[in-house]
N, C-alpha and C positions, 0 to 999 in steps of 0.2 A: 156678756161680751165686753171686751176690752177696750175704750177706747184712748186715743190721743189728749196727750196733757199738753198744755203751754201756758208758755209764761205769761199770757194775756189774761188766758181763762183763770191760772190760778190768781192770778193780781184781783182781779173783779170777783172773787169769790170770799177775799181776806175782811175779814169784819175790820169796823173804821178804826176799835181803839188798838186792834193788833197791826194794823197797815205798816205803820212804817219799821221796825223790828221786821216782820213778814219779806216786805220789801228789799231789804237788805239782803236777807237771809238767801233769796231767790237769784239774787244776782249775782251772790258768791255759787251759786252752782257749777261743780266742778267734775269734768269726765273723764275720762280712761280709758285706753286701749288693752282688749284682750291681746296676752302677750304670749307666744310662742316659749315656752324657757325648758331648758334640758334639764334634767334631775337626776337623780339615781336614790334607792332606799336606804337607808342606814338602820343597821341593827347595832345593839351594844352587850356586848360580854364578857367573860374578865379570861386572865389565864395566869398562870404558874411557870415562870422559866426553869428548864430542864438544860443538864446535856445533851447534846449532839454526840447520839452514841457511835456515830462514824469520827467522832474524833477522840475518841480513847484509845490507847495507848498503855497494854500490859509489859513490864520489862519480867520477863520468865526466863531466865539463863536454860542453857541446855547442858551446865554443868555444875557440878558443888564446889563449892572452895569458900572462903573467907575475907572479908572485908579487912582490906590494910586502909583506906583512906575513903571520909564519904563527904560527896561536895553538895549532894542533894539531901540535906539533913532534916530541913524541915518540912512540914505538909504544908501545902496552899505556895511554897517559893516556885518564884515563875523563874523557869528554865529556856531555853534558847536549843534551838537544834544543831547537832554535835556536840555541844558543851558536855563536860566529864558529869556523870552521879556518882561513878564510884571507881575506886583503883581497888581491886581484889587480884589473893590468890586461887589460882585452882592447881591440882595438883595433876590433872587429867590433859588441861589446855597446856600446862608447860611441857609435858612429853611432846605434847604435839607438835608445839613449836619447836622443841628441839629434834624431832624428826622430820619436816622441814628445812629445818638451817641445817642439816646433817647433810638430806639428800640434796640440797643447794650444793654443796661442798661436792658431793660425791659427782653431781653431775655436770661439773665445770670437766673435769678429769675425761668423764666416763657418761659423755651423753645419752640419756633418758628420761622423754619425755611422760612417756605411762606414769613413769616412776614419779615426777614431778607435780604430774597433775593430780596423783595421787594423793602426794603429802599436802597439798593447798586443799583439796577441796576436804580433808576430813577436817582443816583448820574452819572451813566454810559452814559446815556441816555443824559445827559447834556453835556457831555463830559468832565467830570473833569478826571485829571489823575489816573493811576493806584497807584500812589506814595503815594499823597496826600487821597486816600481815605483805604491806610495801618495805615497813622498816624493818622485818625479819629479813625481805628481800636485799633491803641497802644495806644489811651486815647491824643495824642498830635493835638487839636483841634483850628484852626486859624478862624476866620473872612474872612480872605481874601481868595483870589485862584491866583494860581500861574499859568502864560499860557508859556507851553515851547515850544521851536523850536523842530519839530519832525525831525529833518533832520540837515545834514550838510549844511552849504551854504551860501548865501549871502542877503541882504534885499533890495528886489530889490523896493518894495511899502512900504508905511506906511500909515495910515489914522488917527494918533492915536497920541495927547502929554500928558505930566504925566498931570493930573487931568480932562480928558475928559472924555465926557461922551460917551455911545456908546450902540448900541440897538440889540438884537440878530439879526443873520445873516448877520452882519454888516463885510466887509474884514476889516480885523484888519490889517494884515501885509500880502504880498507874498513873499515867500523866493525863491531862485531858488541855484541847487546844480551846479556847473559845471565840476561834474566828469566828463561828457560827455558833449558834444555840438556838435550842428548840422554844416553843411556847406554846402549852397545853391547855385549850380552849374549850369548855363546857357546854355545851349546845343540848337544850332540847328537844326532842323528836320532832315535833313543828317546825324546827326551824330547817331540820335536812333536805325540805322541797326547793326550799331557795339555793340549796347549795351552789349549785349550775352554774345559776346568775350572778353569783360573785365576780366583782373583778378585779378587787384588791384588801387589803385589811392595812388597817393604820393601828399602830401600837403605843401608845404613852405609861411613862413609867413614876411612881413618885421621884420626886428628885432631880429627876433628868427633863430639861428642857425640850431636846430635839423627838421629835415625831417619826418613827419608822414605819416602813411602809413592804409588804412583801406581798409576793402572790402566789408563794411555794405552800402549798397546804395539802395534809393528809389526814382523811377520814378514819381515825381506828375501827376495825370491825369487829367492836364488843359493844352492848350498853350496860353502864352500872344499873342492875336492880333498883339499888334501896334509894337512889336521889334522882331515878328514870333520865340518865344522860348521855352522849358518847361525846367523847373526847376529837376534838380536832386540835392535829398536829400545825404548826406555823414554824418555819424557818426563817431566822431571822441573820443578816450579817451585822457582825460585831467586832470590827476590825480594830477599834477606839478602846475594847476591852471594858466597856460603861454598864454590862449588862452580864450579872452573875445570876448564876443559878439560884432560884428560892423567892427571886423578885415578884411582882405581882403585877399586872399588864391588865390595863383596862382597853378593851379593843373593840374597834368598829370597823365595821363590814361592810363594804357597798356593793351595788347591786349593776348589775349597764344602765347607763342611764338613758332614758326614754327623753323622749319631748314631750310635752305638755300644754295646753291652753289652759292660763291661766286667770284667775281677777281674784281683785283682794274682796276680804267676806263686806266690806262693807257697801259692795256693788252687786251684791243679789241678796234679795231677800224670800221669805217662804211663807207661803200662803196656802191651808187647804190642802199640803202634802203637795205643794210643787212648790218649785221654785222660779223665781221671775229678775228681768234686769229691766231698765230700761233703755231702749238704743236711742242715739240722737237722730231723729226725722230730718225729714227734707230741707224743711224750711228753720231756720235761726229760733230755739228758743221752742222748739218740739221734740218731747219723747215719748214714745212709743214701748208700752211692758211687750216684752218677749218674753216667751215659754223659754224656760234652758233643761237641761240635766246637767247636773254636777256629783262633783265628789269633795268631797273635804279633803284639805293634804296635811294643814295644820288649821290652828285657832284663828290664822290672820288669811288663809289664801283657801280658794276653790281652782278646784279643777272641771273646766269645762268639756264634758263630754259630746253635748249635739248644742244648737242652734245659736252659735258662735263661729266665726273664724276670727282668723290671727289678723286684726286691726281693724278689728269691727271697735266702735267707740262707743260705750256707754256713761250712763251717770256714776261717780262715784260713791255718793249717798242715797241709795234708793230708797230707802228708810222714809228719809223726808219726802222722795217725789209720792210715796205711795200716803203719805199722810195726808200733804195736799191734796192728792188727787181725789180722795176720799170727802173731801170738805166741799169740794164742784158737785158730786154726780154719785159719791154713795158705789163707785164702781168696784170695790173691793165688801 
C-alpha cells in the first residue's frame, strides 16, 4: 500500500554525508500541470506530380489543308489563349468561306435567312473561329484560316512544321494548362482505414520553399500487385506555374484533431506493469503516487487516459520522488 511522501520524512531519511547535495536537490522540486492540448496524427508519404488531365487540350482540325505559317513551333512554349499556332491553307474551308461571302452578297439583294444560317453554320461545323467568320461578315476575307490556342498553357505535343501537310482529324498540337496539377500518392492498404479522418495534406517540393496545402483527394480503385499499393489522387493549385510534372512531393497527412491530457514522460514513471505520477497533497511539501493509464504519443510526452484531469498538478521528476521514497519505507 501506497503511502505519503514529504519533504520532512525524506529530509530525516538522507544519510549525514549525502544531506546537504540531498537537500538542495529536494527544494528544487519542480511540478506540472496535466495539460488539456488539441493534436491531430500525421502520416508521411511521397507522390509524383502529374497532369491534370481536365486540363488537356487536343487541336484535331475537322479539315485537311497545309501549314503556310506556324507560331507554336516549339514543344514545352507557353502559349496564351486566342494567340495564333498556325496560319494554314485548306482547300475545303475556302469554298466555304466563299459560299458564305457569296450568300452574304446574295442576301442583301434577295433576303434569306435559311439560306444564311445555312452558309455559317457549315463554316461552324468545320470549326473555324467565331472571329474570323465576323471578318467574312465585315467584307474582310482571307484565303487562309488561322487555328488558335483555346486555352492558357504550354505545348506539350506537336505533329506539325510550317509547310506540312495534314489531313482532318489529324492531332495537330496538345496543349496542357497547369493552373492545376495532380499528385500521385502511394498509400498502403493500412493506411486506407484512416482515410475518413483526413482533413488536409501539406505538400513540399525540393527547391521550392512555400508549403501547399489541399483537401481535393481521390482514391484510385485499383491496387498494384507487385509493391501491394493504391494510388491517391491530390489536386493541387498552381497558379505561380512552380510545380511541373515529374516532381517528387514529400506529403503529410493529418488526421481531425482530438484533445488530449497530456504530461511530459519525465512525470510518470512505471513500476510492476503500471504506471504512477505523483500528485501535490494537501499540505506544502506532500505527494501523494497516483495510479494513472497512459499512452505514449512520442519519446517526450504521455497521454493520460484515467486518473488525471486537466490541471491536476503533479511532480515533474517522479524518478527522484520514487527513489527517495524508497530510502524512507522500502514502499516500492
Amino acid at each position: 500500500m501506497f503511502l505519503k511522501t514529504t519533504l520532512f520524512m525524506l529530509l530525516l531519511s538522507i544519510p549525514l554525508l549525502a544531506k546537504e547535495p540531498t537537500v538542495e536537490q529536494l527544494f528544487n522540486v519542480t511540478t506540472v500541470k496535466v495539460q488539456l492540448q488539441e493534436s491531430a496524427k500525421m502520416s508521411k508519404n511521397y507522390g509524383y506530380v502529374k497532369v491534370n488531365d481536365a486540363n488537356v487540350y487536343d487541336i484535331t482540325p475537322r479539315f485537311g489543308g497545309y501549314v503556310e505559317q506556324l507560331f507554336g513551333d516549339k514543344i514545352y512554349k507557353k502559349v496564351k489563349r486566342g494567340e495564333p499556332l498556325a496560319i494554314v491553307y485548306s482547300p475545303e474551308v475556302l469554298k466555304a468561306k466563299e459560299e458564305y461571302r457569296n450568300t452574304l452578297r446574295y442576301a442583301k439583294k434577295h433576303p434569306n435567312r435559311a439560306m444564311l444560317t445555312s452558309a455559317k453554320t457549315k463554316l461552324q461545323l468545320l470549326g473555324i473561329s467565331k472571329r474570323e467568320i465576323q471578318n467574312i461578315e465585315r467584307g474582310k476575307y482571307s484565303n487562309n484560316t488561322i487555328i488558335y490556342s483555346p486555352i492558357n498553357g504550354y505545348i506539350f505535343k506537336k505533329s506539325i512544321n510550317k509547310g506540312a501537310a495534314f489531313q482532318a482529324k489529324q492531332n495537330l498540337f496538345t496543349l496542357v494548362n497547369l493552373d492545376t496539377v495532380w499528385v500521385e500518392v502511394k498509400l498502403f492498404q493500412e493506411q486506407l482505414a484512416n482515410l475518413k479522418n483526413i482533413q488536409k495534406y501539406t505538400l513540399n517540393f525540393k527547391g521550392l520553399t512555400q508549403t501547399y496545402t489541399t483537401k481535393k483527394a481521390l482514391l484510385y480503385p485499383n491496387l498494384n500487385p507487385k509493391i501491394v499499393t493504391m494510388t491517391l489522387r491530390l489536386e493541387l493549385q498552381n497558379k505561380q506555374h512552380k510545380i511541373f510534372p515529374g516532381m517528387y512531393a514529400n506529403v503529410k497527412s493529418f488526421e481531425k484533431s482530438i484533445k488530449k491530457l497530456t504530461l511530459p514522460a519525465t512525470a510518470v514513471i512505471r513500476k510492476n506493469a503500471k504506471y504512477y505520477v505523483f500528485g501535490v497533497g494537501e499540505y506544502e511539501g506532500e505527494y501523494e503516487p497516483i495510479e494513472v493509464e497512459v499512452k505514449v504519443i512520442d519519446a517526450n510526452t504521455y497521454e493520460i487516459l484515467s486518473g488525471l484531469n486537466a490541471g491536476d498538478e503533479v511532480v515533474n521528476n517522479a524518478l527522484f520522488m520514487m527513489d527517495s521514497d524508497a530510502q524512507i519505507n522500502g514502499l516500492y
